[in-house]
ROFI-735732 format. One record per atom (N, C-alpha, C): residue in three letters; x, y, z. Coordinates in steps of 0.1 Angstrom, whole numbers, padded with zeros to 4 digits, always signed. Layout:
ALAXYZ...
//
This chain:
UNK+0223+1789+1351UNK+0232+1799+1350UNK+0225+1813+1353UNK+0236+1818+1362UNK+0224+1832+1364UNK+0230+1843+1359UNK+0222+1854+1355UNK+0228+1867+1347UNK+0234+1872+1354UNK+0244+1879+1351UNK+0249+1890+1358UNK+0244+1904+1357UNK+0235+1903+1351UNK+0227+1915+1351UNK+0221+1920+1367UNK+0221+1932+1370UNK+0215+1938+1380UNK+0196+1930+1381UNK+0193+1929+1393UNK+0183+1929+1399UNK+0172+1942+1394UNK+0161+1940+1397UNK+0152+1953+1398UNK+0154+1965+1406UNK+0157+1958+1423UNK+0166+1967+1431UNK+0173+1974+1427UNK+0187+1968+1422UNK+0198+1975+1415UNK+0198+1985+1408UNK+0186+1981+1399UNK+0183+1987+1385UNK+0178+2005+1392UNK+0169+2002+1399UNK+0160+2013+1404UNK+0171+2019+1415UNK+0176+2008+1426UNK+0189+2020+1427UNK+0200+2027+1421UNK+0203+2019+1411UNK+0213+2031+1404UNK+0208+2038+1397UNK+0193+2041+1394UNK+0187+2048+1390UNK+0187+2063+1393UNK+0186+2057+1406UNK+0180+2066+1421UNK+0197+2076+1419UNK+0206+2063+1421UNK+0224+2074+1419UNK+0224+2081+1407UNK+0222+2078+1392UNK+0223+2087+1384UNK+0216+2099+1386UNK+0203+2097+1386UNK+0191+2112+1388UNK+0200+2120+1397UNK+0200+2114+1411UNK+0205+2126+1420UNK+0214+2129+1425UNK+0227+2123+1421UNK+0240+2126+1417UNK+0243+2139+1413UNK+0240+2141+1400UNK+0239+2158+1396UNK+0235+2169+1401UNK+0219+2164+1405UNK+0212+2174+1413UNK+0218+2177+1428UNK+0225+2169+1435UNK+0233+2167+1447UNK+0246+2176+1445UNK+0251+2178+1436UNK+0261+2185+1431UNK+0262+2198+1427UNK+0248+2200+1425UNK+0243+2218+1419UNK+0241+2221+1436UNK+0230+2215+1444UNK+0227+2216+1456UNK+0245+2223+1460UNK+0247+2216+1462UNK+0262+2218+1472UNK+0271+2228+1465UNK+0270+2230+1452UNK+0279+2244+1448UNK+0267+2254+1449UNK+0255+2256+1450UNK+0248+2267+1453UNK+0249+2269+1467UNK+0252+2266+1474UNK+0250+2267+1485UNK+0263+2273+1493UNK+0277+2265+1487UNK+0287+2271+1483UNK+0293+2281+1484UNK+0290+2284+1467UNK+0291+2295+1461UNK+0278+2306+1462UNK+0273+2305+1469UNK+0256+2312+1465UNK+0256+2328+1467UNK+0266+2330+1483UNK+0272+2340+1488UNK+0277+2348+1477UNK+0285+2341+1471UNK+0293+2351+1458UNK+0289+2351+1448UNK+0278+2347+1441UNK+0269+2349+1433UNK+0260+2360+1430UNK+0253+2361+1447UNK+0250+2369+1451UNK+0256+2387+1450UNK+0268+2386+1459UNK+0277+2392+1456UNK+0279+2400+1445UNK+0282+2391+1436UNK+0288+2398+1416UNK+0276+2398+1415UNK+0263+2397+1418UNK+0250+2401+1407UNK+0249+2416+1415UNK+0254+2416+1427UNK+0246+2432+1435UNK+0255+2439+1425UNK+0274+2435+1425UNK+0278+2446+1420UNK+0276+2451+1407UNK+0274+2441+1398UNK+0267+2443+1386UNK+0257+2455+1382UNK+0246+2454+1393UNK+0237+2460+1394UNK+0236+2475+1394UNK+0253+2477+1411UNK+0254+2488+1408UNK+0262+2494+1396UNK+0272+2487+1390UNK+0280+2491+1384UNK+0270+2496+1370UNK+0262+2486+1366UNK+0248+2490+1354UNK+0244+2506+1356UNK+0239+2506+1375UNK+0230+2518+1381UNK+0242+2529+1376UNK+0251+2529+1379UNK+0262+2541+1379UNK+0259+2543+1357UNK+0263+2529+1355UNK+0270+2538+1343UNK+0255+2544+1333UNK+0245+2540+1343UNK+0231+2548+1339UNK+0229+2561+1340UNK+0234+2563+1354UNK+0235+2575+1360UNK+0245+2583+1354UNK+0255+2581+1347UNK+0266+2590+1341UNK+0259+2589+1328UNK+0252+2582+1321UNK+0253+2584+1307UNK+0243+2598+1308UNK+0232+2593+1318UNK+0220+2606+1318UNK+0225+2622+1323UNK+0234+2623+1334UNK+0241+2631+1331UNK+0248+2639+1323UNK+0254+2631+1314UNK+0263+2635+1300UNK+0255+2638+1289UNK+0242+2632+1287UNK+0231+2638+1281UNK+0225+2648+1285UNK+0224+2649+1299UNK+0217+2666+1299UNK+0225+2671+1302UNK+0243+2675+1302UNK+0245+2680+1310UNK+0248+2696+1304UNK+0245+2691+1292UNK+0247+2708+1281UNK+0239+2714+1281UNK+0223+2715+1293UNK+0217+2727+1293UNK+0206+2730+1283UNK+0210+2726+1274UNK+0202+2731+1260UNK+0203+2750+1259UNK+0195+2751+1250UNK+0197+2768+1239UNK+0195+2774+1256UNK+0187+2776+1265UNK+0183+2782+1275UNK+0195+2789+1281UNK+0198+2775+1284UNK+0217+2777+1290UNK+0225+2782+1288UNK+0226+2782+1275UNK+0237+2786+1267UNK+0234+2800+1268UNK+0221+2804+1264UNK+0220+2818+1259UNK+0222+2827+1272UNK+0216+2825+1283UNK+0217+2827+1300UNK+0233+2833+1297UNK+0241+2817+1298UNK+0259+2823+1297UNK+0261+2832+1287UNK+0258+2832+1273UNK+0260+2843+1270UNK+0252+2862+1273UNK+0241+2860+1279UNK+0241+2872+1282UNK+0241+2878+1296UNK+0254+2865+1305UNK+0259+2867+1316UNK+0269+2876+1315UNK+0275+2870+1298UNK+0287+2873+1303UNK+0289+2892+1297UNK+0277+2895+1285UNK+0277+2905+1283UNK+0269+2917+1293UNK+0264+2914+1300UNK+0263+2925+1314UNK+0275+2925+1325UNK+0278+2912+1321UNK+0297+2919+1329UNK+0305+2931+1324UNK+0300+2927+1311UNK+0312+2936+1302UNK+0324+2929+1296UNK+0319+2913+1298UNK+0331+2910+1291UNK+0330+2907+1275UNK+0318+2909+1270UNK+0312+2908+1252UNK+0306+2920+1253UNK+0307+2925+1241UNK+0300+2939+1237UNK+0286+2933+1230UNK+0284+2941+1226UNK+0266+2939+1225UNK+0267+2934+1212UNK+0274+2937+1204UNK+0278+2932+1187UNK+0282+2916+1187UNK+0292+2914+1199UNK+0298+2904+1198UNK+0287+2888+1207UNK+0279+2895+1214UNK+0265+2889+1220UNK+0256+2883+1209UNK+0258+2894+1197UNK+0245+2888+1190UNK+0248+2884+1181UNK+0267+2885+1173UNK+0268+2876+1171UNK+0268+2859+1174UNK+0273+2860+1185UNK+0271+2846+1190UNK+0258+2840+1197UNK+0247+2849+1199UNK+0236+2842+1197UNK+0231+2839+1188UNK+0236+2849+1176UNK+0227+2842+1161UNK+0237+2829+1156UNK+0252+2830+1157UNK+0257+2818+1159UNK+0253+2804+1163UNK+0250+2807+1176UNK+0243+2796+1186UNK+0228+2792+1181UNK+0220+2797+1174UNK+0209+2794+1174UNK+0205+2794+1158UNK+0217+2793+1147UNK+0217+2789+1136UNK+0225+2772+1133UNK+0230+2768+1149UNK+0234+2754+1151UNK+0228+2747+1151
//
């Protein structure tokens, strides 16, 4: 009576099909798809780069005390703050 069991052959060939079956499968959707992978990681990247670029902006974009004080004693050589109302608001600004 003979087994119906697979051979050594068999054995090691379907071996051979399970292992690289899978691997055969990733192969061909990378390859695929690899283009658009590619793709969504650049835009990612920039989309990251931008919202880096805006947050650093939004962090500096107030100038600090320098700034401020500049506009205010722009605006009182125009004449549009009197000299009272200047130092009020500098001592305002610089008790913040």
């Amino acid at each position: 009576m003979k087994d119906s069991m697979l051979g050594g052959w068999g054995r090691a060939g379907w071996l051979i099909f399970v292992i690289l079956v899978p691997f055969l499968g990733v192969f061909v959707y990378v390859i695929a798809r690899g283009r658009g992978m590619g793709e969504r990681e650049l835009k990612r990247a920039q989309r990251n780069e931008e919202e880096f670029r805006s947050y650093v902006r939004q962090s500096a974009g107030s100038g600090g005390q320098a700034e401020e004080l500049s506009r205010l004693a722009d605006l009182k050589n125009r004449g549009e703050i009197t000299e009272v109302e200047f130092e009020q608001a500098k001592a305002k600004f610089l008790t913040t």
